[in-house]
C-alpha positions as CSV (number, residue, x, y, z in Angstrom):
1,X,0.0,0.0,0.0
2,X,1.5,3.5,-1.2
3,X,2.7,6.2,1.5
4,X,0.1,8.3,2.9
5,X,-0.7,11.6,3.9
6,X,-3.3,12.9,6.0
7,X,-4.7,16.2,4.6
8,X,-7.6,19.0,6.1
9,X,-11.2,18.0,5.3
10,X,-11.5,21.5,3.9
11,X,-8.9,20.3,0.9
12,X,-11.0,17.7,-0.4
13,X,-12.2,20.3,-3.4
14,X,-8.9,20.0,-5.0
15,X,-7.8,16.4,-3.7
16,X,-9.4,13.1,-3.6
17,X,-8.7,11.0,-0.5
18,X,-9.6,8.4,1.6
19,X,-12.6,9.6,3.8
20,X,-12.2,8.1,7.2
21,X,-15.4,8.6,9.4
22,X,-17.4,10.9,7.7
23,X,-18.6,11.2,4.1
24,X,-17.6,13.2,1.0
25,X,-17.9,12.3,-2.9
26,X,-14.7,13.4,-3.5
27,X,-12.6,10.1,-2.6
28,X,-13.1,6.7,-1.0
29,X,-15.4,6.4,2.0
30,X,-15.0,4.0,5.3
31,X,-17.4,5.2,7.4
32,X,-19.6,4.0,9.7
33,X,-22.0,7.0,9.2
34,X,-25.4,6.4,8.2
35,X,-26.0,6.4,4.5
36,X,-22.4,6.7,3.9
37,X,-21.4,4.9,0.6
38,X,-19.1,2.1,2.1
39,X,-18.5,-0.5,0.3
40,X,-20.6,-3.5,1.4
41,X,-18.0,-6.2,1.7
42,X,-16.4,-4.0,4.5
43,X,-18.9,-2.8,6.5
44,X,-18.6,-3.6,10.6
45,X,-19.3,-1.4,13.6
46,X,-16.9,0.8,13.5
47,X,-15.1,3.3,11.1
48,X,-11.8,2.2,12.6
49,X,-13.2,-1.5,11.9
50,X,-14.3,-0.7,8.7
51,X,-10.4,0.7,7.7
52,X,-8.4,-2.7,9.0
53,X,-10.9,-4.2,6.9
54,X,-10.0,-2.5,4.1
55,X,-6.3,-2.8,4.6
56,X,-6.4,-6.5,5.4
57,X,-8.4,-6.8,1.6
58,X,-6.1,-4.4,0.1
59,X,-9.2,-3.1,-2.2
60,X,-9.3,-0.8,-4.5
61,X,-8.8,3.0,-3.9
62,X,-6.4,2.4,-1.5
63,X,-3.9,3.7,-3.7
64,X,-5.5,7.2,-3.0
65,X,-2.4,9.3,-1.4
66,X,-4.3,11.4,1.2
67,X,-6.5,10.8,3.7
68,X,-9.0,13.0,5.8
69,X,-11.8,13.6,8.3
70,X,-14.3,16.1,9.3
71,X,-13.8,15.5,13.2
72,X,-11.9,14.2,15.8
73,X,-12.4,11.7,18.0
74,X,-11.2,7.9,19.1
75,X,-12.3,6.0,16.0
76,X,-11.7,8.8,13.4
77,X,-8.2,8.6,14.6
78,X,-7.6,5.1,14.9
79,X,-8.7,4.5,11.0
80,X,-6.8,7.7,10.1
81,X,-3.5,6.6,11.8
82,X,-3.9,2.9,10.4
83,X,-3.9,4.0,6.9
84,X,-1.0,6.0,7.5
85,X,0.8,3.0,9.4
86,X,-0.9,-0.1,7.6
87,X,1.5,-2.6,8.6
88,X,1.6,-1.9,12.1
89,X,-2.2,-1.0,12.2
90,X,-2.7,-4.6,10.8
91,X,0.0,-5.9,13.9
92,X,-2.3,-4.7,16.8
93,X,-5.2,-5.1,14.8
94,X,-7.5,-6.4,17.6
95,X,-6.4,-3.6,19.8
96,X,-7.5,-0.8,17.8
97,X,-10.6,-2.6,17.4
98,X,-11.0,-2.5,21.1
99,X,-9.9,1.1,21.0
100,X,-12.8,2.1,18.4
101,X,-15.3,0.0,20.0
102,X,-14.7,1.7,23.9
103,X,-14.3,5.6,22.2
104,X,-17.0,5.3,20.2
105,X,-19.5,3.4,21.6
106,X,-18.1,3.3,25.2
107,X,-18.4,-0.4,25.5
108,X,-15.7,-1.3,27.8
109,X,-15.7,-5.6,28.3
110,X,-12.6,-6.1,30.5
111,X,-12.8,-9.9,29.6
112,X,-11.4,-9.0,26.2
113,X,-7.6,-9.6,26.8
114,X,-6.8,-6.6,25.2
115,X,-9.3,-4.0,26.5
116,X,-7.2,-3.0,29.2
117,X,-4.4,-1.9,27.0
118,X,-6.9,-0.3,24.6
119,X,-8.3,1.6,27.7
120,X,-5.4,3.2,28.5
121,X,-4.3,4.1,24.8
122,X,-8.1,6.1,25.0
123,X,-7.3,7.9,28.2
124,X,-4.3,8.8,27.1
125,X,-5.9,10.6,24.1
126,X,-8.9,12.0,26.1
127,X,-6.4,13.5,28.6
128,X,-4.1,14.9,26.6
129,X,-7.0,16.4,24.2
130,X,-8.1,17.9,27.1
131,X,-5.2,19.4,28.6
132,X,-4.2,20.9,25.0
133,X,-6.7,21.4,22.8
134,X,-10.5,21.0,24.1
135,X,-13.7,18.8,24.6
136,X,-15.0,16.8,22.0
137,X,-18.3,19.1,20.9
138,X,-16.7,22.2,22.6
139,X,-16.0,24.0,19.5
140,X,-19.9,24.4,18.6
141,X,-19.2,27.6,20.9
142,X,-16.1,28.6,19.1
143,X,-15.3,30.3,15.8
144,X,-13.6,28.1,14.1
145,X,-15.8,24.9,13.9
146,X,-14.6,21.6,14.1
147,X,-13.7,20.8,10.8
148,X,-10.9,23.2,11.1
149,X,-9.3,22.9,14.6
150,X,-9.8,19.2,14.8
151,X,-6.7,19.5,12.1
152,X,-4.7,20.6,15.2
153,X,-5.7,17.4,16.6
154,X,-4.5,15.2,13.8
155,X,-1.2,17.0,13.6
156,X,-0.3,16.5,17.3
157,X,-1.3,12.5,17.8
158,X,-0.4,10.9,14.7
159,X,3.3,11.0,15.2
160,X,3.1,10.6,19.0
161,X,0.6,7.7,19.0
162,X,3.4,5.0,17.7
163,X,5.3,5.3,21.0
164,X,2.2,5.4,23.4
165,X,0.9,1.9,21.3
166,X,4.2,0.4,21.8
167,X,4.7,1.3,25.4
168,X,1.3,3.2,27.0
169,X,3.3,3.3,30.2
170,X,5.7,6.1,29.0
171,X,2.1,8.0,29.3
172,X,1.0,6.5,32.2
173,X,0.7,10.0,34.1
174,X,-1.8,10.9,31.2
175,X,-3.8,8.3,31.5
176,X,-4.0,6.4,34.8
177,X,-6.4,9.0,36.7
178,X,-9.2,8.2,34.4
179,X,-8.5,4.7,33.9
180,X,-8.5,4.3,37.8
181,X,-12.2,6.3,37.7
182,X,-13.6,3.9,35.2
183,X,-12.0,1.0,37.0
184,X,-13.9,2.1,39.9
185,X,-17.1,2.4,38.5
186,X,-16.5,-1.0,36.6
187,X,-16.7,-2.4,39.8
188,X,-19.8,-0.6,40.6
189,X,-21.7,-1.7,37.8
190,X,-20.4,-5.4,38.6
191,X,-21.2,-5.2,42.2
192,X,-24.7,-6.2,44.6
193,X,-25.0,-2.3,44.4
194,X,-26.3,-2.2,40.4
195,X,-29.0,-4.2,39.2
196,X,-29.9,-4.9,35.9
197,X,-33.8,-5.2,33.7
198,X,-33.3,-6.4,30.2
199,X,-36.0,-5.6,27.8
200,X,-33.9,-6.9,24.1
201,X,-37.4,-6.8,21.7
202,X,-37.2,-3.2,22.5
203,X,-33.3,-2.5,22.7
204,X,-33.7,-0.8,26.4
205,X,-31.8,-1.9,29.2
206,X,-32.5,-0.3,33.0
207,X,-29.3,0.2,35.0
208,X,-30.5,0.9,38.5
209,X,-27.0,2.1,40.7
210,X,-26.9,4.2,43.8
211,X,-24.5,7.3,41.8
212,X,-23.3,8.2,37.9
213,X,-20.0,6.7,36.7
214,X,-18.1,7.2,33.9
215,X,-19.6,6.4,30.7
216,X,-17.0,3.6,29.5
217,X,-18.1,1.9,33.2
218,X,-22.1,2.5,32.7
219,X,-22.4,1.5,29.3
220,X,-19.7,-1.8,29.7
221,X,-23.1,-3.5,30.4
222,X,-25.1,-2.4,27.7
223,X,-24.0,-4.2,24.7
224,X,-26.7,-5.4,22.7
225,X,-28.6,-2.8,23.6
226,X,-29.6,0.8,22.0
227,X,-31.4,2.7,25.2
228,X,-29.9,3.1,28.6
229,X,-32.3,4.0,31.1
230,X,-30.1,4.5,34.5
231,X,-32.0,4.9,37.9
232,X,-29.9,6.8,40.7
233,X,-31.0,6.8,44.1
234,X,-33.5,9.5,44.9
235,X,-35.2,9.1,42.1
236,X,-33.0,10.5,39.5
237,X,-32.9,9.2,36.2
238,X,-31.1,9.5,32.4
239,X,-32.3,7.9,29.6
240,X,-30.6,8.0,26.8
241,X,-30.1,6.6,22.6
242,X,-26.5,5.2,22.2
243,X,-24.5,6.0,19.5
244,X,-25.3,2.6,18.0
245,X,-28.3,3.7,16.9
246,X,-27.1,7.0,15.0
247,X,-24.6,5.0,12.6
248,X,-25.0,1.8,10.8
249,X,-23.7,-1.1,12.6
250,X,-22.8,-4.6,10.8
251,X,-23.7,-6.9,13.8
252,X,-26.9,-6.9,14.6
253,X,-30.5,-5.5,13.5
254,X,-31.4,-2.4,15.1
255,X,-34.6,-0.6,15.9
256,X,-35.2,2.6,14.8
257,X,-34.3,6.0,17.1
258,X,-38.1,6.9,17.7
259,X,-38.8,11.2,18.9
260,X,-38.8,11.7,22.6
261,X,-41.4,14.4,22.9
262,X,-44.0,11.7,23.4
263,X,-42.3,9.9,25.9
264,X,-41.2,13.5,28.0
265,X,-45.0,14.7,27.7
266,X,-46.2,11.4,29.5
267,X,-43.6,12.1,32.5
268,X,-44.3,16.0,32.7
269,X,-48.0,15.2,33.2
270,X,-46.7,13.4,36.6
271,X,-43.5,15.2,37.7
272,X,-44.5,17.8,40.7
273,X,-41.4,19.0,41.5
274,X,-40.5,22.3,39.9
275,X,-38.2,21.4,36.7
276,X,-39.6,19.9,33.5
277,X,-38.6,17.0,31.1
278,X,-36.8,17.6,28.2
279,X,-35.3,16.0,25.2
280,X,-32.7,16.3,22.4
281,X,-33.6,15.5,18.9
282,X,-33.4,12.2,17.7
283,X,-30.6,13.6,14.8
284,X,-28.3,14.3,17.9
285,X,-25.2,11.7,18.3
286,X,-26.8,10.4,22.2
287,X,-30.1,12.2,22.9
288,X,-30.9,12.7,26.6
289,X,-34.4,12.7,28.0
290,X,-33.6,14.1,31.9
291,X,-34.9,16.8,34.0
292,X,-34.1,20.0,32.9
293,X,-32.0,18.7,29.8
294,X,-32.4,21.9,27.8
295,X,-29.5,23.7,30.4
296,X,-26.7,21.3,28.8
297,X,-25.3,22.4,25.8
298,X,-23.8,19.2,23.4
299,X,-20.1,19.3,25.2
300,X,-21.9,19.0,28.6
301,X,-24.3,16.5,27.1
302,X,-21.6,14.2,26.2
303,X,-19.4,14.2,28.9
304,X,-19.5,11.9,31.7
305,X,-22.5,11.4,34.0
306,X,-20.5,12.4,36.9
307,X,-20.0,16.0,35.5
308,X,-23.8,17.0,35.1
309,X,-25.8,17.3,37.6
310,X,-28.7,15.0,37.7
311,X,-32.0,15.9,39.4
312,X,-34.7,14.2,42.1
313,X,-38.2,13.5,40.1
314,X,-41.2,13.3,42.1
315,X,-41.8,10.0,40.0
316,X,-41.0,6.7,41.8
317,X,-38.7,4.3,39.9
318,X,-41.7,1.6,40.0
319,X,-43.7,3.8,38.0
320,X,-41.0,5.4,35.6
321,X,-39.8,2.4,34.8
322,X,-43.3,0.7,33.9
323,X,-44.0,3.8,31.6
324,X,-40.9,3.8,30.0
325,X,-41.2,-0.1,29.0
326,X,-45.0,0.6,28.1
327,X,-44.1,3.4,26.2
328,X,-41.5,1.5,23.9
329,X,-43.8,-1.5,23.7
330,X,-46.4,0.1,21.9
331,X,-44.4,2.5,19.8
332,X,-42.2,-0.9,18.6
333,X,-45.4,-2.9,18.1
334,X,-45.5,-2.4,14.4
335,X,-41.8,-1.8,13.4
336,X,-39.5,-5.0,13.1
337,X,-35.9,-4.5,13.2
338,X,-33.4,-3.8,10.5
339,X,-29.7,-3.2,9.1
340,X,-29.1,0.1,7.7
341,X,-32.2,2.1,8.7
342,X,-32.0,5.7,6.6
343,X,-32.7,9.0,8.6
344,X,-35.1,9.8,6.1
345,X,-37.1,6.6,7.3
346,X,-36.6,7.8,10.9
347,X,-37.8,10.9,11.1
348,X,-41.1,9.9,8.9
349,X,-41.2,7.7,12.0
350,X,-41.3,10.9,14.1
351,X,-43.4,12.9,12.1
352,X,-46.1,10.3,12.4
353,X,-46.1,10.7,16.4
């Protein structure tokens, strides 16, 4: 495979190039992203996924010299940097799998041999794009959007990342304060403490746990699943779409992302305390339906649990819960699930509601 370059998304007028987690006609696209023309024969769950698999086939287009992306985050960069370093990408192949799979979808499984490496290889990235650029979603309130500082992003971890993947340890002040959080509340969500309700013929899965933990420890029980409702004690509650339901996965049918207005005006009609139900749109990467959810902006929204503030309901987890299952249950009645579900087929969903 020839030597690579990775270019800004903004140059894709003049250049074709590999696409890497977004979508643009200009090139080859290995995206995840729903609708995005991937080809068939390599689709999987992640864009990272979807890259090795593309390497490992050697297909065609491949031969393109750059390679972009409109963002940054965990499994843009993994797919960026393994088409850039294909032979070592294709060496800890199973790795950066685990890597895209715990960024994107925050699906930590520490049984996986390799998911404790990968964990610290995504701290080390969160923390460091923390401390020198900014939060993933943060730069909807700047200037210059995404698509042009995430460059900055790109520029700083692709040469770095080699040396971290060979030895995370030579980063372990980076990385270990977050890793020893979401070790933590791993053993929360594994503990007497957390109990779990499985509803799989409506993808919804209730986590009740005494207090939030970080999102890599709440959702490490949720795979399979595509709605996460979490009960706190004192009746405070989160639900919330995964990002599983906002791309195309390969691995299993899915069930349409259905508009939470309904679901918010059923609770508002029974919450008494002073603050109301709200709701993103379904189009958002992980809409929240929570008390007062229209004082986060997206940067808030998608940070950890245990940086938001989550609010008592007057609405006693019996009863939540039972309207929240209800809810889905008759909604779902008439849809069956399915690969590939097109946004324009969801929101005619939500414009029937």
């Amino acid at each position: 495979m020839s030597k690579k370059q990775f270019i800004p998304f903004s140059e894709l007028k003049e250049k074709k190039a590999i696409v890497v987690d977004s979508t643009h006609p200009n090139g080859l696209t290995l995206s995840h992203w729903r609708g995005a023309p991937t080809p068939d024969e390599l689709r999987d769950d992640t864009s990272a996924a979807i890259v090795l698999n593309a390497i490992r086939n050697n297909i065609p287009g491949l031969e393109l010299p750059y390679v972009t992306a409109n963002h940054f985050d965990i499994d843009g960069f993994v797919g960026v940097w393994s088409l850039l370093n294909p032979e070592l990408a294709l060496e800890h192949e199973e790795l950066l799998r685990q890597m895209a799979l715990i960024g994107d979808f925050r699906e930590l499984d520490l049984n996986h041999p390799l998911a404790g490496e990968a964990l610290k290889l995504v701290c080390w990235i969160n923390a460091r794009e923390r401390e020198l650029f900014y939060k993933p979603f943060a730069a909807d309130e700047m200037e210059e959007k995404e698509v042009i500082q995430c460059v900055k992003k790109f520029e700083y971890f692709l040469p770095r990342f080699k040396q971290v993947l060979k030895d995370p340890d030579w980063e372990r002040g980076a990385w270990e304060d977050e890793v020893g959080d979401v070790l933590l509340g791993y053993r929360t969500m594994y503990s007497p403490a957390t109990r779990l309700t499985r509803h799989p013929e409506i993808g919804l899965i209730i986590i009740e746990t005494t207090e939030p933990v970080h999102y890599y420890s709440l959702f490490s029980r949720t795979s399979g699943f595509d709605i996460v409702l979490t009960c706190y004690d004192n009746n405070r509650y989160e639900l919330e779409y995964k990002y599983t339901s906002w791309v195309d996965i390969s691995s299993r049918p899915t069930l349409p992302r259905l508009p939470l207005a309904p679901l918010a005006a059923k609770l508002n009609a029974l919450e008494k305390s002073n603050r109301t139900w709200t709701y993103d749109a379904v189009t958002e990467t992980g809409p929240l339906l929570r008390l007062q959810g229209d004082t986060l902006n997206r940067e808030e929204a998608y940070d950890n649990p245990t940086q938001r503030e989550i609010y008592s309901s007057t609405i006693e987890a019996t009863d939540l819960k039972k309207i929240v299952v209800e809810h889905y249950r008759k909604a779902n009645q008439s849809i069956t699930p399915k690969y590939n579900w097109t946004w324009k087929e969801v929101k005619a969903l939500g414009y029937q509601e």
